[in-house]
DSSP file (Angstrom, degrees, kcal/mol; ACC not computed):
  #  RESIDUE AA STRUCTURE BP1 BP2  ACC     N-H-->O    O-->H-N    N-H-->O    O-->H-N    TCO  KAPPA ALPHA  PHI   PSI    X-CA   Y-CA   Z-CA
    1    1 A X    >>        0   0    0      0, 0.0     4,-1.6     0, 0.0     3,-1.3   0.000 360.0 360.0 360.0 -77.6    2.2  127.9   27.3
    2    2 A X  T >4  +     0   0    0      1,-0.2     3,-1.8     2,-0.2     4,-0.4   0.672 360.0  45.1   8.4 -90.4    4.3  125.4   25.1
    3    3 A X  T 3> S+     0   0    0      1,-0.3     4,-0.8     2,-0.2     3,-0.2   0.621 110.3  54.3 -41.7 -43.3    6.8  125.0   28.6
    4    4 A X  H <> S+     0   0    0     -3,-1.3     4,-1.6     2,-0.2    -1,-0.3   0.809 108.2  46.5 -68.1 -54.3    3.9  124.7   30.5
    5    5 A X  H << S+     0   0    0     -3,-1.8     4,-0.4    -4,-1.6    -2,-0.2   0.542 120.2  40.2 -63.1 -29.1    2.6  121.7   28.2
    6    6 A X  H  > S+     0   0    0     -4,-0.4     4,-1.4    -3,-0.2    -2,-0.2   0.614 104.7  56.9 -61.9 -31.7    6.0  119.9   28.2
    7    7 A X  H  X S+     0   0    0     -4,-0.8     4,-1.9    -5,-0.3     3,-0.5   0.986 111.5  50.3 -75.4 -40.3    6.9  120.3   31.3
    8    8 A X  H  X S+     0   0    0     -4,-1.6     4,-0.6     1,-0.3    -1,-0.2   0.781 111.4  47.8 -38.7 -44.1    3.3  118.4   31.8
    9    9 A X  H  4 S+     0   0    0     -4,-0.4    -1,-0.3    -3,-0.2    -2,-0.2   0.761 108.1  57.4 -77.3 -36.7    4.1  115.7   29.4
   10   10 A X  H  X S+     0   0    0     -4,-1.4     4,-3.6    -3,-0.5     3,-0.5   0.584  84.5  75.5 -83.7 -28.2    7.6  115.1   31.0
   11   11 A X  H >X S+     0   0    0     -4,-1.9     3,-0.8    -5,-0.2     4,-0.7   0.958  83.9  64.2 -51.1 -67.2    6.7  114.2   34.7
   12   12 A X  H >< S+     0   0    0     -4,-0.6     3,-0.6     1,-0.2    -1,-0.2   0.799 107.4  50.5  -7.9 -42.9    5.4  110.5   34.0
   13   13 A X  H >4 S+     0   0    0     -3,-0.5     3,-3.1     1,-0.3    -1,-0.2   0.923  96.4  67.7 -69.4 -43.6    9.1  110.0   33.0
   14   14 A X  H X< S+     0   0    0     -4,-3.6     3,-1.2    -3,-0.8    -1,-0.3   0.796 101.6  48.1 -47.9 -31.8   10.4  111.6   36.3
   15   15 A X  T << S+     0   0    0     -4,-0.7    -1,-0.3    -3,-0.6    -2,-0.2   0.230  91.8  79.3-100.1  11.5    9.2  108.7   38.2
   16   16 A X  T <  S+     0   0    0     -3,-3.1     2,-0.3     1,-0.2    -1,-0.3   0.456  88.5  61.2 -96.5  -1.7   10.6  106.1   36.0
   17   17 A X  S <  S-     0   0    0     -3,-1.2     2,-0.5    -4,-0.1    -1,-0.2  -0.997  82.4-125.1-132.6 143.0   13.9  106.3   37.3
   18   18 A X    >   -     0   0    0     -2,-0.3     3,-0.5     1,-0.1     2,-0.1  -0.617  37.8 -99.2-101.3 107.8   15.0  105.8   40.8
   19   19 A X  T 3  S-     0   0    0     -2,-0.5     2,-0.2     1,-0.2    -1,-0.1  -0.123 101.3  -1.3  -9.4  80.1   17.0  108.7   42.7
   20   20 A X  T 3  S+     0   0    0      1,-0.5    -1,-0.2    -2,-0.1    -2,-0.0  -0.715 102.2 115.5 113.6 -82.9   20.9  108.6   42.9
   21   21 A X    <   +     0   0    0     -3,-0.5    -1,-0.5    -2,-0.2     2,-0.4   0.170  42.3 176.0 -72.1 150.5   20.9  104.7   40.7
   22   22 A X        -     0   0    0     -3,-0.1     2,-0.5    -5,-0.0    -1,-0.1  -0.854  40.8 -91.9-143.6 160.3   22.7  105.6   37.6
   23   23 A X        -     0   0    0     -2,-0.4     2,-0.3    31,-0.0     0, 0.0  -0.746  45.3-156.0 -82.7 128.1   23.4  102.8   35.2
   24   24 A X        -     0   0    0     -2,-0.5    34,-0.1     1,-0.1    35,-0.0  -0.882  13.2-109.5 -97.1 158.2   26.8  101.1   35.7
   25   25 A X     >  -     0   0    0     -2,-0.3     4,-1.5     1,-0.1     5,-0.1   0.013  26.4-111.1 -72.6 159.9   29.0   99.0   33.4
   26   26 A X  H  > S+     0   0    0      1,-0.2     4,-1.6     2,-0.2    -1,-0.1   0.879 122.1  53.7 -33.4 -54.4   29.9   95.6   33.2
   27   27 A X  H  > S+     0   0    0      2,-0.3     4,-2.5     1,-0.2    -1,-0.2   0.817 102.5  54.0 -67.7 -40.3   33.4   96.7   34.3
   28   28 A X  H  4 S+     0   0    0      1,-0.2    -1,-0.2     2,-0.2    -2,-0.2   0.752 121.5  34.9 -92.5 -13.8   32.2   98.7   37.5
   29   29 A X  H  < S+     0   0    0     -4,-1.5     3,-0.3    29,-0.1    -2,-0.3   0.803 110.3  59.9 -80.2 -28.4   30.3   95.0   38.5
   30   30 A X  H  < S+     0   0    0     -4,-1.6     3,-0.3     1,-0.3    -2,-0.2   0.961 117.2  33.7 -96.4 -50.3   33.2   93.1   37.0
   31   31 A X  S  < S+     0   0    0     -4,-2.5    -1,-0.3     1,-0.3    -3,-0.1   0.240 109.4  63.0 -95.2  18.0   35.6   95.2   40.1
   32   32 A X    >>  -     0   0    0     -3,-0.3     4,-1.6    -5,-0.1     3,-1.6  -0.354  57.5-176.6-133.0  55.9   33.2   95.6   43.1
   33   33 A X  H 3> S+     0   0    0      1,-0.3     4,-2.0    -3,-0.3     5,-0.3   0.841  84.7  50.5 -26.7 -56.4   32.5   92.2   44.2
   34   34 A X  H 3> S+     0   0    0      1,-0.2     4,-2.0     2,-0.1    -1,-0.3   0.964 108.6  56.9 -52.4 -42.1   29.8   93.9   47.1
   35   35 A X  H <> S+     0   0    0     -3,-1.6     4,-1.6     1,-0.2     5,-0.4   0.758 105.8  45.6 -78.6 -17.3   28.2   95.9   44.4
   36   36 A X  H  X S+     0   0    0     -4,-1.6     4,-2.5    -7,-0.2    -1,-0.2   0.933 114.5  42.6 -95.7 -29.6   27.3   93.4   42.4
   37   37 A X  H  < S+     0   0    0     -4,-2.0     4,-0.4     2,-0.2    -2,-0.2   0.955 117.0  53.3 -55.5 -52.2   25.8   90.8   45.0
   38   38 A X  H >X S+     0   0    0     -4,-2.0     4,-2.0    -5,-0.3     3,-1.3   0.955 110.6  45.1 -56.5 -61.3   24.3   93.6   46.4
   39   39 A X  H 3X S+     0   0    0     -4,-1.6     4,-3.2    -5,-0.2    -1,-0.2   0.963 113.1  46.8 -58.4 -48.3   22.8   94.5   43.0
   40   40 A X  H 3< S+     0   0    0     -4,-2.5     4,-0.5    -5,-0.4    -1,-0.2   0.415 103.5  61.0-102.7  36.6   21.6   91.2   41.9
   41   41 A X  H <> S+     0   0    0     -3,-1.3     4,-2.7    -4,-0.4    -1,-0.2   0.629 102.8  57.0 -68.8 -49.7   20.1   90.7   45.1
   42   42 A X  H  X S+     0   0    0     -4,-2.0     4,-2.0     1,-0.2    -2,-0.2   0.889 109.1  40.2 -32.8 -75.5   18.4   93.5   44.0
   43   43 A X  H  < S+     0   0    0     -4,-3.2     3,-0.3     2,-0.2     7,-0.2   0.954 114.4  50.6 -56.4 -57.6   17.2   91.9   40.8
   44   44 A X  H  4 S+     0   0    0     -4,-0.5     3,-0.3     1,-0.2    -2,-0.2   0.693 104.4  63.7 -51.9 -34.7   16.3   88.3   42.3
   45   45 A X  H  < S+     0   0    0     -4,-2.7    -1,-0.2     1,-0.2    -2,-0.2   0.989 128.2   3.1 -59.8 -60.4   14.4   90.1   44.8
   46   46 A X  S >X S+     0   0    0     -4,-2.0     3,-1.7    -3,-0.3     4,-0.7  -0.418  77.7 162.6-105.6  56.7   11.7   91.7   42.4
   47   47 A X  T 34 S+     0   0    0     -3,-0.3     4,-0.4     1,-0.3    -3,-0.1   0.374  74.9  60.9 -65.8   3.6   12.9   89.9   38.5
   48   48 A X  T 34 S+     0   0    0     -5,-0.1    -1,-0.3     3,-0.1     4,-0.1   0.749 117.5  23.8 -86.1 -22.5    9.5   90.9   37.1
   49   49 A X  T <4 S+     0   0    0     -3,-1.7    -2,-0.2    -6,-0.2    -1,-0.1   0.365 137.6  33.9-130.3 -11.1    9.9   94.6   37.6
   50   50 A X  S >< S+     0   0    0     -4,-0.7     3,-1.4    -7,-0.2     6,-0.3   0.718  87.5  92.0-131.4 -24.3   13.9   94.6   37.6
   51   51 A X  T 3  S+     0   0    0     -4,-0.4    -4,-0.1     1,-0.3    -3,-0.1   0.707  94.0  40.2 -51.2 -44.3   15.2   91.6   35.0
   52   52 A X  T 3  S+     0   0    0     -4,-0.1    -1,-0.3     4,-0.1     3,-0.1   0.154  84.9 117.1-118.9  38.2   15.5   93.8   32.0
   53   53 A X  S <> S-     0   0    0     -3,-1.4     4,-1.2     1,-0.1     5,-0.1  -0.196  75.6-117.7 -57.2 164.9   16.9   96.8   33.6
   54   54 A X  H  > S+     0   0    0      2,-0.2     4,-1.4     3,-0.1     5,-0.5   0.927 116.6  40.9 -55.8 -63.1   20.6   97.8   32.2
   55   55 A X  H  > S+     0   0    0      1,-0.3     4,-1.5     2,-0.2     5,-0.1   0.851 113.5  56.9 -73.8 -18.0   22.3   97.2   35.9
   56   56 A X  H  > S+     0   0    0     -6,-0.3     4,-2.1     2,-0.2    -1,-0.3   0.996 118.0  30.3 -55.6 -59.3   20.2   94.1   36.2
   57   57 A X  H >X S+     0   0    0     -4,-1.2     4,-2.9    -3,-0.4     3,-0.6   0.961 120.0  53.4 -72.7 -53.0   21.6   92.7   33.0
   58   58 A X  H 3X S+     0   0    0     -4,-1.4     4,-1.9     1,-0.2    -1,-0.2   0.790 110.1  46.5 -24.6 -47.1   25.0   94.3   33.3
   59   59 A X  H 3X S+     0   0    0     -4,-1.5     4,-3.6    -5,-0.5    -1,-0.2   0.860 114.7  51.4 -82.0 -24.7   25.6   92.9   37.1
   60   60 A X  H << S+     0   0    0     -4,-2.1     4,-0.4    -3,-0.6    -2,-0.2   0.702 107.0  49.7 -92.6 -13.6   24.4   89.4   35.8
   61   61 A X  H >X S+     0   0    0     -4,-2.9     4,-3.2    -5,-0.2     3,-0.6   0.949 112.3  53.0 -85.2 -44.6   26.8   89.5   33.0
   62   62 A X  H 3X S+     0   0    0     -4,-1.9     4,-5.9     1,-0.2     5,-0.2   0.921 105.0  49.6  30.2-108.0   29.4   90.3   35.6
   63   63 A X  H 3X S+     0   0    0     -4,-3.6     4,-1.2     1,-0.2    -1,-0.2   0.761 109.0  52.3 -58.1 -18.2   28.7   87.7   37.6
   64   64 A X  H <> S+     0   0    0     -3,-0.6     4,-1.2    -4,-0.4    -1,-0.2   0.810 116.7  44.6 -81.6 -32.6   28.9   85.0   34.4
   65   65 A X  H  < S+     0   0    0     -4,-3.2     4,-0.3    -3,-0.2     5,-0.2   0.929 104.0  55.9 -99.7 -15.4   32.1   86.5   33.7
   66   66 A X  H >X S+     0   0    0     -4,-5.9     4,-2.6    -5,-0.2     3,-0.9   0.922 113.2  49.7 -33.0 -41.9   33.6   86.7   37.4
   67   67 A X  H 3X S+     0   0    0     -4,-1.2     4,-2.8     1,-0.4     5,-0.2   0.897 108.2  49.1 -70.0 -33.1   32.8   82.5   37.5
   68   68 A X  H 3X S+     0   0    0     -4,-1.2     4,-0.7     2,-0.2    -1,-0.4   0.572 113.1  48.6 -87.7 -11.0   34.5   81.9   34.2
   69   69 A X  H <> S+     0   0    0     -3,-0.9     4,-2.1    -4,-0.3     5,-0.2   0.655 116.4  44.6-100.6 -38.2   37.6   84.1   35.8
   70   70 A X  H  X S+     0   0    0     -4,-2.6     4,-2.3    -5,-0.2     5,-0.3   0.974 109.9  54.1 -66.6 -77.9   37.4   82.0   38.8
   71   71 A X  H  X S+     0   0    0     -4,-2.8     4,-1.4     1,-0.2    -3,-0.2   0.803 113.3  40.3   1.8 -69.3   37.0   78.7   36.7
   72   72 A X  H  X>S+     0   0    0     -4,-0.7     5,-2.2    -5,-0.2     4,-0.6   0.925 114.7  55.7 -78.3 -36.3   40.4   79.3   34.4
   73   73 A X  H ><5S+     0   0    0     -4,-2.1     3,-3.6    -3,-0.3    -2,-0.2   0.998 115.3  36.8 -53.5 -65.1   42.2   80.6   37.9
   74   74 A X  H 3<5S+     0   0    0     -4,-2.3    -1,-0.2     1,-0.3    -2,-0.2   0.746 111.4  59.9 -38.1 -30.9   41.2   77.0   39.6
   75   75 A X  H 3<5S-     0   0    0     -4,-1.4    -1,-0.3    -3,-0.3    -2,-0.2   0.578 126.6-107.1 -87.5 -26.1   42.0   75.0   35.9
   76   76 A X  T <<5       0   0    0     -3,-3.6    -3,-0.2    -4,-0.6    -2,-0.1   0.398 360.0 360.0 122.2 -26.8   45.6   76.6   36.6
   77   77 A X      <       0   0    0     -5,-2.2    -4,-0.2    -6,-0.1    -3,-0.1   0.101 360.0 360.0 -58.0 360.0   45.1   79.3   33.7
């Protein structure tokens, strides 16, 4: 009965994460230049529902630190 009553309590959850999506790192936006446009397309598309996800915030720190890698290449660094 117990199982029965958890297992009840625990669906809601199932549907709070999206099939396949696993959270990736900073590092796995920082090296995929597609995944990470692709992902914060993602975000920009819905930012009410998507903004303070992990991979939201993860691909947009990412992308802050690609520019700044671009930046010091162009300065010569």
């Amino acid at each position: 009965m117990r199982r029965i009553v958890a297992l009840f309590l625990m669906l809601p959850l199932a549907g709070c994460l999206e099939p396949g999506e696993g959270t990736r790192t900073v590092s796995d936006y920082l090296g995929d230049d597609a995944l990470r446009a692709a992902q914060l397309a993602k975000c920009q598309e819905n930012p009410g529902t998507l903004a303070e996800t992990p991979n939201c915030k993860n691909a947009t720190e990412a992308n802050g630190k690609a520019r700044l890698q671009r930046m010091n290449k162009a300065l010569g660094g």
